[in-house]
PDB file of N, CA, C and O in Angstrom:
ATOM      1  N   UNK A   1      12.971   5.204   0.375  1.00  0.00           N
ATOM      2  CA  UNK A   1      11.739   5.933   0.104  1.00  0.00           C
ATOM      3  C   UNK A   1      11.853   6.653  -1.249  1.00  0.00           C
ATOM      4  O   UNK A   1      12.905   6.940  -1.821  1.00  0.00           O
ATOM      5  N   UNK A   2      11.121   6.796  -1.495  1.00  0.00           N
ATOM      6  CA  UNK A   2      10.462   7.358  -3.199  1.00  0.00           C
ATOM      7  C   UNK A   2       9.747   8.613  -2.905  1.00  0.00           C
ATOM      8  O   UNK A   2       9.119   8.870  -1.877  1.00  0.00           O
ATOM      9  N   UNK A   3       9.913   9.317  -3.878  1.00  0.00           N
ATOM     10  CA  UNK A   3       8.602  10.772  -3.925  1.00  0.00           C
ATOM     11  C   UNK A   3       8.353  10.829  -5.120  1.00  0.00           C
ATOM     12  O   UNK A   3       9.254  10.917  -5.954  1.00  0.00           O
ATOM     13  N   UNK A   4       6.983  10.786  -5.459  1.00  0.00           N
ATOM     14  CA  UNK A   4       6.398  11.705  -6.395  1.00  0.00           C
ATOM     15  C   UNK A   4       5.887  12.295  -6.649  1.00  0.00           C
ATOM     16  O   UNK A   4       4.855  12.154  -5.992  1.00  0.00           O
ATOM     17  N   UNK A   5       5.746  13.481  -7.618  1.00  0.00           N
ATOM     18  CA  UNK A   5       4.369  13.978  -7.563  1.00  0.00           C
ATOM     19  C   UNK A   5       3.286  13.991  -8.645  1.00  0.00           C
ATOM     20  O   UNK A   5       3.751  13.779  -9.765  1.00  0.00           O
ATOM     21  N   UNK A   6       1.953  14.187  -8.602  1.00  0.00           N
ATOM     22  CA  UNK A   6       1.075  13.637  -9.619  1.00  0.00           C
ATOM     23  C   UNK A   6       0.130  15.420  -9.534  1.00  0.00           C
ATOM     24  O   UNK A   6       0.135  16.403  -8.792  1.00  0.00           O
ATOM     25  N   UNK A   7      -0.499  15.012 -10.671  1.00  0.00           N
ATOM     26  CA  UNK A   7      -1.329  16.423 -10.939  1.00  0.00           C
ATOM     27  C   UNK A   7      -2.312  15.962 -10.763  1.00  0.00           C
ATOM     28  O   UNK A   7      -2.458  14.833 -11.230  1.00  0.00           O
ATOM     29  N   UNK A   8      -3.257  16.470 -10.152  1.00  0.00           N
ATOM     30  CA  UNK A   8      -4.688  16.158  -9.492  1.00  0.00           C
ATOM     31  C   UNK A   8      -5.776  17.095  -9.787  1.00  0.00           C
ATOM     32  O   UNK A   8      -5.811  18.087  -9.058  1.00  0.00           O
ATOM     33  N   UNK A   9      -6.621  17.001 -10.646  1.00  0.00           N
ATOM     34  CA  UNK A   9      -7.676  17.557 -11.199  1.00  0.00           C
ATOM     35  C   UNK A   9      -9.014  17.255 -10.234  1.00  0.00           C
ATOM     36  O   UNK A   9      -9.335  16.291  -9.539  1.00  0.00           O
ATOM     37  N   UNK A  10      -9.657  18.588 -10.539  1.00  0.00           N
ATOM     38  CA  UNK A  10     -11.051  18.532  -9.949  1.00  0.00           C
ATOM     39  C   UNK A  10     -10.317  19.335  -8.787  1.00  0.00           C
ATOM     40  O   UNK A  10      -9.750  20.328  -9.242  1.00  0.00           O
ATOM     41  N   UNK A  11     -10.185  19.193  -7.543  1.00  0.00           N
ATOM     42  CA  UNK A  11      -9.956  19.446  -6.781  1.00  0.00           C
ATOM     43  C   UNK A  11     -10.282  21.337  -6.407  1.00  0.00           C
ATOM     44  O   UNK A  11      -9.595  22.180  -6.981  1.00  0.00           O
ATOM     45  N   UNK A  12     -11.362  21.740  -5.427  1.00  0.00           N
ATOM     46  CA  UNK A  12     -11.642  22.845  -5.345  1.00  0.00           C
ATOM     47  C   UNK A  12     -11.748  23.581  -4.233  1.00  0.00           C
ATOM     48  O   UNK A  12     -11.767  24.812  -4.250  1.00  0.00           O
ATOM     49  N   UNK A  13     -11.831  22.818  -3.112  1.00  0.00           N
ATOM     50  CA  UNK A  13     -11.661  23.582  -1.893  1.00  0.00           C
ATOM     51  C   UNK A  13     -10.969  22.473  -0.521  1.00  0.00           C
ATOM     52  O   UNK A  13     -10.936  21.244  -0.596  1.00  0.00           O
ATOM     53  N   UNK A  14     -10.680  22.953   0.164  1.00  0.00           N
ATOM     54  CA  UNK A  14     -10.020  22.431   1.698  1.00  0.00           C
ATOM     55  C   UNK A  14     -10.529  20.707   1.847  1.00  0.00           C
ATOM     56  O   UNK A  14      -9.685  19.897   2.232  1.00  0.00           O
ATOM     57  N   UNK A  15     -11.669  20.329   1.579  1.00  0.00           N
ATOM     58  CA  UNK A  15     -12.252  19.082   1.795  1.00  0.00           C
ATOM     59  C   UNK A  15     -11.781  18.244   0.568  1.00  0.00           C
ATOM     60  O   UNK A  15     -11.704  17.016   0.553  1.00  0.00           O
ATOM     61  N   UNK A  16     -11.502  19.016  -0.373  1.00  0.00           N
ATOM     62  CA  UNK A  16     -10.920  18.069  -1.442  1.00  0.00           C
ATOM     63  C   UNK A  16      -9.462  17.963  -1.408  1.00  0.00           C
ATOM     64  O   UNK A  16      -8.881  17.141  -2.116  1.00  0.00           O
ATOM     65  N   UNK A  17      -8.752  18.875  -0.499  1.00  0.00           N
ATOM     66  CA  UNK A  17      -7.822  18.525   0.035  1.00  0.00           C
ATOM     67  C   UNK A  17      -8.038  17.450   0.764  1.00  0.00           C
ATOM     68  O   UNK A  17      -7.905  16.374   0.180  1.00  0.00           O
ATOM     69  N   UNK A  18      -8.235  17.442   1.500  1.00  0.00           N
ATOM     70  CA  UNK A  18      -8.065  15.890   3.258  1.00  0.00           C
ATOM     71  C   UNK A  18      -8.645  14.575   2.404  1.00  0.00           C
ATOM     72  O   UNK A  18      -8.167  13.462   2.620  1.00  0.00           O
ATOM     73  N   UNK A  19      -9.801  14.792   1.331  1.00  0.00           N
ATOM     74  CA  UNK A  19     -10.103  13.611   0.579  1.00  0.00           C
ATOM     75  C   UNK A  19      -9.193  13.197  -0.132  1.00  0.00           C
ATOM     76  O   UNK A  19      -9.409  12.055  -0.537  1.00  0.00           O
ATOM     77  N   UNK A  20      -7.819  13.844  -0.617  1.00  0.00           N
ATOM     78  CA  UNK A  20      -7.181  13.557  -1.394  1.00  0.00           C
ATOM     79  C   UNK A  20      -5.860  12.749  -0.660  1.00  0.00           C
ATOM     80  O   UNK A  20      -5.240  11.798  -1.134  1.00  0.00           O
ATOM     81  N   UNK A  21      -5.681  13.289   0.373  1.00  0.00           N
ATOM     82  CA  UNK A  21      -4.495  13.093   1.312  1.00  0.00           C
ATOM     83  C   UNK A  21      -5.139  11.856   2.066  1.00  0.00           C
ATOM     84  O   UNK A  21      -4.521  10.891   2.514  1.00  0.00           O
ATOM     85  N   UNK A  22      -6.180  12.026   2.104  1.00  0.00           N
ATOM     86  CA  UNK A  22      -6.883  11.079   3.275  1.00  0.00           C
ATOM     87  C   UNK A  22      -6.619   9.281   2.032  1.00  0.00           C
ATOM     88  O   UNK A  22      -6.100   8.287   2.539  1.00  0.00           O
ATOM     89  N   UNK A  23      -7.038   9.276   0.687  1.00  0.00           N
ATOM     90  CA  UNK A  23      -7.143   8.249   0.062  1.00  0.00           C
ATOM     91  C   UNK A  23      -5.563   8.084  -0.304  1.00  0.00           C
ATOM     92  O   UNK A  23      -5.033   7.026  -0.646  1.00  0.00           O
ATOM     93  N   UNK A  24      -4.993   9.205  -0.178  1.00  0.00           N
ATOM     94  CA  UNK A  24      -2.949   8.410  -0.294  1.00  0.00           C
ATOM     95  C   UNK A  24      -2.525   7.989   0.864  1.00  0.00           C
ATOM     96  O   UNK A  24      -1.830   6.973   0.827  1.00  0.00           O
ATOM     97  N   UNK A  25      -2.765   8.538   2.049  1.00  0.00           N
ATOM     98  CA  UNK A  25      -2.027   7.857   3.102  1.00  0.00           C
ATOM     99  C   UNK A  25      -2.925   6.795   3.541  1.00  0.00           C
ATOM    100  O   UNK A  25      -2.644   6.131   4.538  1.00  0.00           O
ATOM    101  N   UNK A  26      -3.992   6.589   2.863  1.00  0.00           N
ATOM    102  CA  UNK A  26      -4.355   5.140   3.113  1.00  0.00           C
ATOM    103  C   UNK A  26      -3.870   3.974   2.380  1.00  0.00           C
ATOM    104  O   UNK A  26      -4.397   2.868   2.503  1.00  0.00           O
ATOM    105  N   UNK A  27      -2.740   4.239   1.518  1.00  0.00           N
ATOM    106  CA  UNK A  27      -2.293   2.865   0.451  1.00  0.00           C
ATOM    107  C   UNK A  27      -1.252   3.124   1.617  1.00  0.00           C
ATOM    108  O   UNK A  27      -0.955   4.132   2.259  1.00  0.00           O
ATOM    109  N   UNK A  28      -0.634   1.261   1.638  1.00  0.00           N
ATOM    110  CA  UNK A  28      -0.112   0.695   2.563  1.00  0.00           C
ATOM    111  C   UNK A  28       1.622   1.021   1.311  1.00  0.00           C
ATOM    112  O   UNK A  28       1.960   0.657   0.185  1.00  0.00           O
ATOM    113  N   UNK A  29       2.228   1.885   2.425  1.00  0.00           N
ATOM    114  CA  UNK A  29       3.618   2.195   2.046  1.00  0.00           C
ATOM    115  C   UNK A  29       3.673   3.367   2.115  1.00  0.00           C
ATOM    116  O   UNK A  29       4.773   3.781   2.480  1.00  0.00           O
ATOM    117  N   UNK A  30       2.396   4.636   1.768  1.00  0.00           N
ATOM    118  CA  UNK A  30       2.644   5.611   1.923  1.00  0.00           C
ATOM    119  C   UNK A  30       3.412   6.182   3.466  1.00  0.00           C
ATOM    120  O   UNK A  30       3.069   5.826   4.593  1.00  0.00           O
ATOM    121  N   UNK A  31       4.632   7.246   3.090  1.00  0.00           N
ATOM    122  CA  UNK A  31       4.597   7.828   4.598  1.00  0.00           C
ATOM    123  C   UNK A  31       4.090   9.285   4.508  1.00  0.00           C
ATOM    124  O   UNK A  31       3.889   9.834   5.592  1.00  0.00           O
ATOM    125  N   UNK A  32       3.911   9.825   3.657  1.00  0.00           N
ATOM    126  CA  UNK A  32       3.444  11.302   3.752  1.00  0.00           C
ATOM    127  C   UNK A  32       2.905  11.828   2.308  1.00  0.00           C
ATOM    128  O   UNK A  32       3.364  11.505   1.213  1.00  0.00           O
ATOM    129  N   UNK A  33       1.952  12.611   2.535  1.00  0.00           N
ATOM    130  CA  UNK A  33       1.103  12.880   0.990  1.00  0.00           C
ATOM    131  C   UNK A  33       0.676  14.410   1.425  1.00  0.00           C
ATOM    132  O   UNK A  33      -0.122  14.626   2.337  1.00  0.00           O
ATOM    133  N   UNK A  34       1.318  15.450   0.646  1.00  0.00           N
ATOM    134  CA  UNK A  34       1.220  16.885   0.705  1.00  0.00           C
ATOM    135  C   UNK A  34       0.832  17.323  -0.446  1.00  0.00           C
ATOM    136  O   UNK A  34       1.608  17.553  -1.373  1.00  0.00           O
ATOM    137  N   UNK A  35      -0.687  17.515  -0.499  1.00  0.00           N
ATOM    138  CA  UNK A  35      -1.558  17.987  -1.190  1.00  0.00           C
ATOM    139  C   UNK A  35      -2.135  19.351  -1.446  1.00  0.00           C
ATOM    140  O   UNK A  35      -2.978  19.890  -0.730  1.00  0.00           O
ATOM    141  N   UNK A  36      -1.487  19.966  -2.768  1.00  0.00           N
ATOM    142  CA  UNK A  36      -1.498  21.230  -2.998  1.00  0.00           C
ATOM    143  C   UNK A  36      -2.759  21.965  -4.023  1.00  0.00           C
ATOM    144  O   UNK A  36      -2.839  22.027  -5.249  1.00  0.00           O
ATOM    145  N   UNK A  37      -3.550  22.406  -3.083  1.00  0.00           N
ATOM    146  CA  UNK A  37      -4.322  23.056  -3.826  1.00  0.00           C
ATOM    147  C   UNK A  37      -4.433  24.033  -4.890  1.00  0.00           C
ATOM    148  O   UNK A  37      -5.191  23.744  -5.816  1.00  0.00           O
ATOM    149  N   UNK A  38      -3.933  24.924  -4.918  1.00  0.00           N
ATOM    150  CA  UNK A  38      -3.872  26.397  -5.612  1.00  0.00           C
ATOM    151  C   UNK A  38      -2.812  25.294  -6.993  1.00  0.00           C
ATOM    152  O   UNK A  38      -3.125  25.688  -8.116  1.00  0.00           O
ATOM    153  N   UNK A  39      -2.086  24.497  -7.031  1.00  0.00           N
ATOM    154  CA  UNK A  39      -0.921  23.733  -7.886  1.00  0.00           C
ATOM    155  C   UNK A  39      -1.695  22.948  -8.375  1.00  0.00           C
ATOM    156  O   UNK A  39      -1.617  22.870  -9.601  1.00  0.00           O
ATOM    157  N   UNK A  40      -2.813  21.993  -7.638  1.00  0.00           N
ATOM    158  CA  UNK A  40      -3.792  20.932  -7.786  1.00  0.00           C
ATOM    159  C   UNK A  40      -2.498  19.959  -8.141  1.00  0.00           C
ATOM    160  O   UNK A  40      -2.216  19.509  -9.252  1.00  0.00           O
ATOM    161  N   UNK A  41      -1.874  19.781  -7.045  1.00  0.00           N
ATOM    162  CA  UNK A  41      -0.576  18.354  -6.869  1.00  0.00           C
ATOM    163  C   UNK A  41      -0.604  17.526  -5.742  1.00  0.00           C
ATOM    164  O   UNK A  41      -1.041  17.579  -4.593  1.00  0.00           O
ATOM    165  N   UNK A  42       0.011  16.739  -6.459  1.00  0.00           N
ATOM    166  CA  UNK A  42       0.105  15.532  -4.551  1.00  0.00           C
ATOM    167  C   UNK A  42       2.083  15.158  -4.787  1.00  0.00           C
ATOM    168  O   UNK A  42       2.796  14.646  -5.649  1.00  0.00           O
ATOM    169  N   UNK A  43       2.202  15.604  -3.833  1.00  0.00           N
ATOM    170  CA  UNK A  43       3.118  15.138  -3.430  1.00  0.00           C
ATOM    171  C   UNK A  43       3.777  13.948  -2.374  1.00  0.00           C
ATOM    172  O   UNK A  43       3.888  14.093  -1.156  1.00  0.00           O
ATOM    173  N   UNK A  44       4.188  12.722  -3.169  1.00  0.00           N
ATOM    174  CA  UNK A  44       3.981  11.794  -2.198  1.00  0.00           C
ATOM    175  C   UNK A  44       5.219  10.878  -1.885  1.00  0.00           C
ATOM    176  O   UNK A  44       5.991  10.561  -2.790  1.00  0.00           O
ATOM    177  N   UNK A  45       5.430  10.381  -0.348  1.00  0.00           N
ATOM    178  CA  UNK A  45       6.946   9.814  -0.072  1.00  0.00           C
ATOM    179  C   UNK A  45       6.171   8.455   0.359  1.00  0.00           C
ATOM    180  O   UNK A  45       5.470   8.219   1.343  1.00  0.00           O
ATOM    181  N   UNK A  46       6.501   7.769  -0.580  1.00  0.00           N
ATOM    182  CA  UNK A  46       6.290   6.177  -0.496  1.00  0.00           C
ATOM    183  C   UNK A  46       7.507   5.020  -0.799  1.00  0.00           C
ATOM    184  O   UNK A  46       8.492   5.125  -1.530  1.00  0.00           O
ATOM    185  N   UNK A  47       7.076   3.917   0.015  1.00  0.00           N
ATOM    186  CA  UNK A  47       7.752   2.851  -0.210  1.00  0.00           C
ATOM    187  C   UNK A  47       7.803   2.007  -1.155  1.00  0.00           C
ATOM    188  O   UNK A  47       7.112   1.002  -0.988  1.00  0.00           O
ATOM    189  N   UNK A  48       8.693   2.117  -2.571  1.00  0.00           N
ATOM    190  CA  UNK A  48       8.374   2.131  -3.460  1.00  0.00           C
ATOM    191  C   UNK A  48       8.174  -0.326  -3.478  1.00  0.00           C
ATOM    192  O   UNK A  48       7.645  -1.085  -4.290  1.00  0.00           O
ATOM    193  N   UNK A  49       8.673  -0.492  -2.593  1.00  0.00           N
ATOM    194  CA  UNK A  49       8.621  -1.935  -2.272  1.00  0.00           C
ATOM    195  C   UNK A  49       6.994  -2.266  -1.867  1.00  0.00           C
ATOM    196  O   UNK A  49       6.718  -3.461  -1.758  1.00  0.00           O
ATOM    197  N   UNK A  50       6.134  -1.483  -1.686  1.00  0.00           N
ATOM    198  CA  UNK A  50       4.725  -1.818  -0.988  1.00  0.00           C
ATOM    199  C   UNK A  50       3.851  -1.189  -1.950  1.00  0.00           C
ATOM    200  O   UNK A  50       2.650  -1.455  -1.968  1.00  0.00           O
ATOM    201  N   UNK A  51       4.392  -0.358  -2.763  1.00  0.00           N
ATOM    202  CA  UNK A  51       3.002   0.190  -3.562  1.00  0.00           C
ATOM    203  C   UNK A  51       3.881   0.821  -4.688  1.00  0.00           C
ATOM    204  O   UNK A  51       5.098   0.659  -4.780  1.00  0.00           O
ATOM    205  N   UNK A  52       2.927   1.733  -5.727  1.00  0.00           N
ATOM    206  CA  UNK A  52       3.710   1.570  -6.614  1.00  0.00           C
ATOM    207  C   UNK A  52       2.708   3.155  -7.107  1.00  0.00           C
ATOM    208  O   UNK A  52       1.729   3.484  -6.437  1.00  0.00           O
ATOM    209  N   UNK A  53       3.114   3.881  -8.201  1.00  0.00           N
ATOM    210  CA  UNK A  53       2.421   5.416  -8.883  1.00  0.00           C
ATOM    211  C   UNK A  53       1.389   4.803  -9.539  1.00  0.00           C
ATOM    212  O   UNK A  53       0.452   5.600  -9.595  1.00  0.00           O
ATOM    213  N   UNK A  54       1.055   3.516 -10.185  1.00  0.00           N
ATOM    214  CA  UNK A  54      -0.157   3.533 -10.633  1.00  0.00           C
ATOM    215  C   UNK A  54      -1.094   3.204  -9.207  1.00  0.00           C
ATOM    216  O   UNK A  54      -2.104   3.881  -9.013  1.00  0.00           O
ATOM    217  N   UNK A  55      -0.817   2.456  -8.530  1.00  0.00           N
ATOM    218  CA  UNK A  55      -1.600   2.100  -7.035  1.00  0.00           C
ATOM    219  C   UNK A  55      -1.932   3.788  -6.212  1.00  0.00           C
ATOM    220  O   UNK A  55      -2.951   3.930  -5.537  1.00  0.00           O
ATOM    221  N   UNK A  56      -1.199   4.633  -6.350  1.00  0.00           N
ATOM    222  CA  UNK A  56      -1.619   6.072  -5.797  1.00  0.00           C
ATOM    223  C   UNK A  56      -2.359   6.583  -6.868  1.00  0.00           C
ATOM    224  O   UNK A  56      -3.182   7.438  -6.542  1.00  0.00           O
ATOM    225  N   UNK A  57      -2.302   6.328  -7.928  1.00  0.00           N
ATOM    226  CA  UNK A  57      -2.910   7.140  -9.352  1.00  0.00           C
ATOM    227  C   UNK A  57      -4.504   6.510  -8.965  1.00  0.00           C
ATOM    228  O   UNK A  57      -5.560   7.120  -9.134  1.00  0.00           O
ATOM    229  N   UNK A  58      -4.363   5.273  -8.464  1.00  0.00           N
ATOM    230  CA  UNK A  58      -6.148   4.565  -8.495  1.00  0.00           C
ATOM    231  C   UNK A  58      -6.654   5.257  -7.569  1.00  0.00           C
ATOM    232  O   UNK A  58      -7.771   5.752  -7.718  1.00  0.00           O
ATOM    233  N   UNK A  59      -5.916   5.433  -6.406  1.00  0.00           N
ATOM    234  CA  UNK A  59      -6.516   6.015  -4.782  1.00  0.00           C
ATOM    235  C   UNK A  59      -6.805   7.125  -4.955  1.00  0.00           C
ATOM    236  O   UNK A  59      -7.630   7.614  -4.184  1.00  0.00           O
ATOM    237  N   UNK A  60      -6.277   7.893  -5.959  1.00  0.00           N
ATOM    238  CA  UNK A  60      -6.866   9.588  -5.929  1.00  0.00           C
ATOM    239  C   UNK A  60      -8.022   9.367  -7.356  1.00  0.00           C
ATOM    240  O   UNK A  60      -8.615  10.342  -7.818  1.00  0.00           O
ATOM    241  N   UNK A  61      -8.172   8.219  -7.819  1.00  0.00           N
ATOM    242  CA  UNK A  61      -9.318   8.421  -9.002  1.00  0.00           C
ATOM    243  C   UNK A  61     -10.859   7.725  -8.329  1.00  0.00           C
ATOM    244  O   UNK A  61     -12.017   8.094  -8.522  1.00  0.00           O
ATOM    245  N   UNK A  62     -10.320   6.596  -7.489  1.00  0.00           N
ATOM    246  CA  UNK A  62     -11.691   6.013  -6.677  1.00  0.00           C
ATOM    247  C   UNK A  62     -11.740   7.026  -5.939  1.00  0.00           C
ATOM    248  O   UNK A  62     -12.937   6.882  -5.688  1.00  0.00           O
ATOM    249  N   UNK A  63     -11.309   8.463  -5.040  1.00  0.00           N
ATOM    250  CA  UNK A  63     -11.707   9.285  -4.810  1.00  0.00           C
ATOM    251  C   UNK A  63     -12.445  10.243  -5.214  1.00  0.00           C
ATOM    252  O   UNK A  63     -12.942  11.121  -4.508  1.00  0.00           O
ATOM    253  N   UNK A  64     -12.578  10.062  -6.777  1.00  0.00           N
ATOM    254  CA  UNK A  64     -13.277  11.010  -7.299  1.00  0.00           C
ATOM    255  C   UNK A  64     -12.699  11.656  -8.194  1.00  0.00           C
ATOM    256  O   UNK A  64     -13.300  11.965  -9.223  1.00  0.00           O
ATOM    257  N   UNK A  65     -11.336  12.007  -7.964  1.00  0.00           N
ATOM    258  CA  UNK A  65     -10.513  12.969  -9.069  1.00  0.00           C
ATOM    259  C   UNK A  65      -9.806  12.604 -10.218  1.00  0.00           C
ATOM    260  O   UNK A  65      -9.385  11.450 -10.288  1.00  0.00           O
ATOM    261  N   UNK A  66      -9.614  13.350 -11.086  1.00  0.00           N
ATOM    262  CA  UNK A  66      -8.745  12.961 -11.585  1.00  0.00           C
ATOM    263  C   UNK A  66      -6.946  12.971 -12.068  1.00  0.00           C
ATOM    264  O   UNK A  66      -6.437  14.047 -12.384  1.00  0.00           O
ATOM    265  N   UNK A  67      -6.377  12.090 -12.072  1.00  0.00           N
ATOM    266  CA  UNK A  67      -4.836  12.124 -12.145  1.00  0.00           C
ATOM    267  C   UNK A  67      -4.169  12.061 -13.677  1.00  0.00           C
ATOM    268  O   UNK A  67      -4.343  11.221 -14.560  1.00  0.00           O
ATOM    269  N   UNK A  68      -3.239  13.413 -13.659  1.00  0.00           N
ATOM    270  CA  UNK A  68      -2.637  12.954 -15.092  1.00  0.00           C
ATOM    271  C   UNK A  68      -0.868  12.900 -14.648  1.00  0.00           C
ATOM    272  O   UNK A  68      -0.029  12.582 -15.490  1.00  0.00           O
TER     273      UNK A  68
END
């Protein structure tokens, strides 16, 4: 397993939390995505064999936000 974490813009209250967590643990490999508001971070433990940081970088931007 792999972790990373990414900086996540936009992001402003509790619902943009679960939208954010909700579109990482939906890429196939993720096992856990801890999404920090007040930091505006994602912290994420993936299988780096099934997906990859640009494949989580897309899932939090077709969500709406943006990732640097």
């Amino acid at each position: 397993m792999t972790t990373t974490t990414l900086t996540v813009k936009g992001m402003t209250c509790d619902g943009c939390v679960r939208s954010v967590t909700k579109a990482l643990t939906n890429v196939d490999g993720v096992q856990d995505a801890l999404v920090d508001l007040k930091g505006q971070s994602a912290t994420i433990t993936y299988d780096d064999g099934k997906t990859s940081v640009s494949a989580l970088k897309e899932a939090v931007e077709e969500a709406g936000y943006d990732v640097e």
